[in-house]
PAZATI-667564 format. One record per residue: z, y, x of N, C-alpha, C in turn; residue in three letters. Coordinates in Angstrom, 1 decimal, padded with zeros to 4 digits. Each point is the difference from the previous one (the first is absolute). Example, Ala and Ser with C-alpha at 12.3 -4.5 7.8 and 13.67 -1.06 7.14 Angstrom:
BEGIN
R    n.w    n.v    n.u   ca.w   ca.v   ca.u    c.w    c.v    c.u res
R  007.8 -005.7  013.2  000.0  001.2 -000.9  000.0  001.2  000.9 ALA
R -000.7  001.1 -000.4  000.0  001.1  000.9  000.8  001.1 -000.8 SER
//
This chain:
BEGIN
R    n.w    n.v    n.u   ca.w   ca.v   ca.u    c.w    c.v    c.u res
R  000.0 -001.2  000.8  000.0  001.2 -000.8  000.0  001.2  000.9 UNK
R -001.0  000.8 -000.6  000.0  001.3  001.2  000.5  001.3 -000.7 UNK
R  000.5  000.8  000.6  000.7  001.4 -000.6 -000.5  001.0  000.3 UNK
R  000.1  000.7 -000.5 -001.3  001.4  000.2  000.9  000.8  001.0 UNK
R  001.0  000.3  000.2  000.8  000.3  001.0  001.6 -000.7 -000.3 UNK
R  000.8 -001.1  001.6  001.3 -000.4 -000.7  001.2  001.1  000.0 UNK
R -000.3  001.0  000.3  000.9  000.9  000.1  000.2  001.5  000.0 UNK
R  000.7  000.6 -000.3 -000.5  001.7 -000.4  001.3  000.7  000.2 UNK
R -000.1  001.0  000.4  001.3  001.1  000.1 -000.1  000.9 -000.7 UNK
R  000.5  001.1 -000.3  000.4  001.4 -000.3  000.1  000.8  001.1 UNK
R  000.2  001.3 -000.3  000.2  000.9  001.1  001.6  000.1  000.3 UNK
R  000.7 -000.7 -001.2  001.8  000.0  000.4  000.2 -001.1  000.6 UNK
R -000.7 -001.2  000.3 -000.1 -001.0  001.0  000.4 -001.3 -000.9 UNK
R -000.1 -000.1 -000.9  000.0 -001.3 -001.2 -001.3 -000.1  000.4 UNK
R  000.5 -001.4  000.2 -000.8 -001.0  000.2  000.0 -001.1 -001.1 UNK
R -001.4 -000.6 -000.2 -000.1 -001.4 -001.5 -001.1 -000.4  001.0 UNK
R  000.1 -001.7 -000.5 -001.0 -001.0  000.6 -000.3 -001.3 -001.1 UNK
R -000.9 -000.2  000.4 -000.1 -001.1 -000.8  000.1 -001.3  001.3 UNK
R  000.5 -000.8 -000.4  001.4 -001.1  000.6 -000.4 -001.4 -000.4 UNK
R -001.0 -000.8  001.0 -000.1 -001.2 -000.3  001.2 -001.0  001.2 UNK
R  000.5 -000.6 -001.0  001.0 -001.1  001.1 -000.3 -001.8 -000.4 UNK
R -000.3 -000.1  001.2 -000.4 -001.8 -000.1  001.5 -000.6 -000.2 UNK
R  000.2 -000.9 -001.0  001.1 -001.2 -000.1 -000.4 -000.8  000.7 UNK
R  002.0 -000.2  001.3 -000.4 -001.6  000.5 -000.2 -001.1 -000.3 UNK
R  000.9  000.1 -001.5 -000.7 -001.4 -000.3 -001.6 -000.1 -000.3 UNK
R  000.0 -001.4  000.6 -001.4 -000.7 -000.7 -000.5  000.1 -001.1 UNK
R -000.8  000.9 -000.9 -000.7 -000.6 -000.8  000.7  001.5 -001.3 UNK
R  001.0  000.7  000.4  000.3  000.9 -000.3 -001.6  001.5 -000.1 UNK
R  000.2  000.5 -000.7 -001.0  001.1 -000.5  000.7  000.9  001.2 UNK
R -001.0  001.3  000.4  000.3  000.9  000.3  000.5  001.3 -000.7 UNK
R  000.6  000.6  000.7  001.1  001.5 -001.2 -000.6  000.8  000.2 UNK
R -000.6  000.3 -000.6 -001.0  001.6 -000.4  001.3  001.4 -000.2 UNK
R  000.2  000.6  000.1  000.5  001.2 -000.7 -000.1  001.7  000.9 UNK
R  000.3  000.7 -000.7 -000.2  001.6  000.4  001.4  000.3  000.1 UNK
R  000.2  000.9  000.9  001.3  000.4  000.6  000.3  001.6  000.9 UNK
R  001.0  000.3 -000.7  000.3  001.6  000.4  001.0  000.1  000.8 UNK
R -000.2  000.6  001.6  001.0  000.4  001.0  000.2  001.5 -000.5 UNK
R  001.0  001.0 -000.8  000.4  001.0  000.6  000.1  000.5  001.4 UNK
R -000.1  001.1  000.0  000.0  000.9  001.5  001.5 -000.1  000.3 UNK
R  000.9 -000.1 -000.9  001.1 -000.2  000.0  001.1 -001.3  000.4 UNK
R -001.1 -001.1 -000.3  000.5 -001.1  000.1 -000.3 -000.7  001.4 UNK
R  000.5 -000.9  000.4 -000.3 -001.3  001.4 -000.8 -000.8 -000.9 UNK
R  000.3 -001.0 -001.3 -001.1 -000.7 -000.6 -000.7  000.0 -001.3 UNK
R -001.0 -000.6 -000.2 -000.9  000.1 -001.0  000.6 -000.9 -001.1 UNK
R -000.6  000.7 -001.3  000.7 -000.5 -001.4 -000.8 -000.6 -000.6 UNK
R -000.5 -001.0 -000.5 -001.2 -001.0 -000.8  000.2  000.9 -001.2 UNK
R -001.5  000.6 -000.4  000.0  000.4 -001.4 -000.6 -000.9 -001.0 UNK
R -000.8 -000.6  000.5 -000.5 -001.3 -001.2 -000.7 -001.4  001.2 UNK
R  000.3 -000.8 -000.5 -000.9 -001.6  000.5 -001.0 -000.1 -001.2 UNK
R -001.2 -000.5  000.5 -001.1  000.0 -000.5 -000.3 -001.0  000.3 UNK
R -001.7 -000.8 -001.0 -000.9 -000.4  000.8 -001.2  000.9 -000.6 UNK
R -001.2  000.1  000.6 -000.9  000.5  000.0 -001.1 -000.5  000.7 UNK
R -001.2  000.2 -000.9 -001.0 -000.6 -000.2 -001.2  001.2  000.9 UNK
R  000.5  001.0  000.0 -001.1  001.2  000.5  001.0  000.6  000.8 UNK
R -001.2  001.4  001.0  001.2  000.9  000.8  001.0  000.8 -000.9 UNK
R  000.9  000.3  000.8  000.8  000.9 -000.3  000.3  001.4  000.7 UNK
R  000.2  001.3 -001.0 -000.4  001.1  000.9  001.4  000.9  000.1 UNK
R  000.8  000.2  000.9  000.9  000.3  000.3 -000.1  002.1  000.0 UNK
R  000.5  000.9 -000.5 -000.8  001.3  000.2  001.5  001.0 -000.4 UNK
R  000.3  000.6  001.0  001.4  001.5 -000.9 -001.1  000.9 -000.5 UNK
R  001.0  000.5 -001.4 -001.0  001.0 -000.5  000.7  001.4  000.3 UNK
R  001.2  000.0  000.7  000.7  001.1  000.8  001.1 -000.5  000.2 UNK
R  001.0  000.5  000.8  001.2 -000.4  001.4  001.1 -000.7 -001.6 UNK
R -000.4 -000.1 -001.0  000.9 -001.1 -001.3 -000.7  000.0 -000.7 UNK
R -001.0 -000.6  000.1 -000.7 -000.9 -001.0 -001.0 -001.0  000.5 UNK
R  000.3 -001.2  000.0 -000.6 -000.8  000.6 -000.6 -001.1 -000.8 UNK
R -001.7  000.0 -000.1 -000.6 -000.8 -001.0 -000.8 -001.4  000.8 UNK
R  000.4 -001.4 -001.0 -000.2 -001.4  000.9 -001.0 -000.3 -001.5 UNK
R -001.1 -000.7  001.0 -001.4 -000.3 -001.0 -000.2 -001.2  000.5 UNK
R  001.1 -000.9 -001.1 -000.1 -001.6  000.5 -001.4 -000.6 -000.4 UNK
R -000.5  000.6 -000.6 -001.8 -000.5 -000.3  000.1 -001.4 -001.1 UNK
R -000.4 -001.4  000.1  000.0 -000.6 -001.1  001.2 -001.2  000.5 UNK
R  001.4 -000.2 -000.8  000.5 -000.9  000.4  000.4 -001.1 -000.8 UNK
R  000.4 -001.0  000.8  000.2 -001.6 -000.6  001.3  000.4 -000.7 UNK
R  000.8  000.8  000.7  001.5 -000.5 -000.4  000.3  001.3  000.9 UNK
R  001.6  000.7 -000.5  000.8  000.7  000.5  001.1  000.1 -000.4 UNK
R  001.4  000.5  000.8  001.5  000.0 -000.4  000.1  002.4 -000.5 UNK
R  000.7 -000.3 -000.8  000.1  001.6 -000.5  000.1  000.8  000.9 UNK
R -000.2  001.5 -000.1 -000.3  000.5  001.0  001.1  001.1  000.3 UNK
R  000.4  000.0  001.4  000.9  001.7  000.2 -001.0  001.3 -000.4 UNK
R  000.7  000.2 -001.0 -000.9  001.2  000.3  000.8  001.8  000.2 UNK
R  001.2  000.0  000.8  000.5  000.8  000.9  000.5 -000.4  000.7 UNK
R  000.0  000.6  001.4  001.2 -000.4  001.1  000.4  001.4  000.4 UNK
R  001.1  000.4  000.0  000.3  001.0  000.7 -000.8  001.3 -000.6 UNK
R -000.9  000.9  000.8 -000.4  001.3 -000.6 -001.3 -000.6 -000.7 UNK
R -000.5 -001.4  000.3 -001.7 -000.6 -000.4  000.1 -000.5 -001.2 UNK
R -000.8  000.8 -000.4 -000.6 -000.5 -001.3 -001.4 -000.9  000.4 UNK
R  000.0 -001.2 -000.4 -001.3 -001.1 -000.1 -000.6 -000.3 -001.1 UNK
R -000.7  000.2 -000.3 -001.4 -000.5 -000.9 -000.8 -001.2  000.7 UNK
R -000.2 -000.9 -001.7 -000.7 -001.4  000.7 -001.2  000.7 -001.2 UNK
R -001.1 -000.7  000.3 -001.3 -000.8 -000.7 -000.4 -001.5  000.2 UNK
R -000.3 -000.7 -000.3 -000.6 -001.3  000.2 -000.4 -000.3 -001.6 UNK
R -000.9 -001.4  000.5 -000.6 -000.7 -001.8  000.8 -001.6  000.7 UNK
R -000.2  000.0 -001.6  000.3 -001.7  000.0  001.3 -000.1 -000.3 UNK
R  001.2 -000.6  000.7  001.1 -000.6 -000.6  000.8  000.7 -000.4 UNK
R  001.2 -000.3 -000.3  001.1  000.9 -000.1  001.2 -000.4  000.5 UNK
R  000.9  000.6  000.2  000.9  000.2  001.2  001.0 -001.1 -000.3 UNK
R  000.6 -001.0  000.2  000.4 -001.4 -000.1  001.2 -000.2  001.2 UNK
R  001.1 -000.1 -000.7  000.9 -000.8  001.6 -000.3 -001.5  000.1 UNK
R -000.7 -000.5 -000.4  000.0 -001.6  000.3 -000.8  000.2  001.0 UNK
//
């Protein structure tokens, strides 16, 4: 799966990526999700796990507002949608947001 860019800042130094992590186990799926480091913080906060079928486009629309364009997905868990001073906006088609 390719991403149109995995990572993006602001000019206050928030940082978001999009975050793929291989499971050791065998036979285990890989973990898709988007994730916000504050300029404030040492680490990054998971805002949704996904799967997705197309890219996804990562974009601030000024230093607190940060918009994620998961594109078409299989499955996803609900979404943060503030951390701290960020406000986040999702788009995507297809599923709807599911903890299983």
């Amino acid at each position: 799966m390719s991403v149109e860019q995995p990572w993006v800042a602001n000019a206050r130094g928030d940082v978001t990526e999009d975050q793929i992590r291989d499971c050791a186990v065998l036979g285990s799926a890989a973990e898709f999700r988007v994730s916000l480091r504050l300029a404030t913080a040492s680490d990054f906060t998971t805002l949704v796990y996904y799967d997705s079928v197309s890219n996804i486009n990562l974009r601030w629309l000024d230093d607190e507002h940060l918009s994620v364009d998961l594109g078409e997905v299989k499955w996803l868990t609900p979404q943060i949608s503030q951390l701290g001073h960020v406000k986040i906006s999702y788009t995507y088609n297809g599923a709807e947001p599911s903890l299983e």
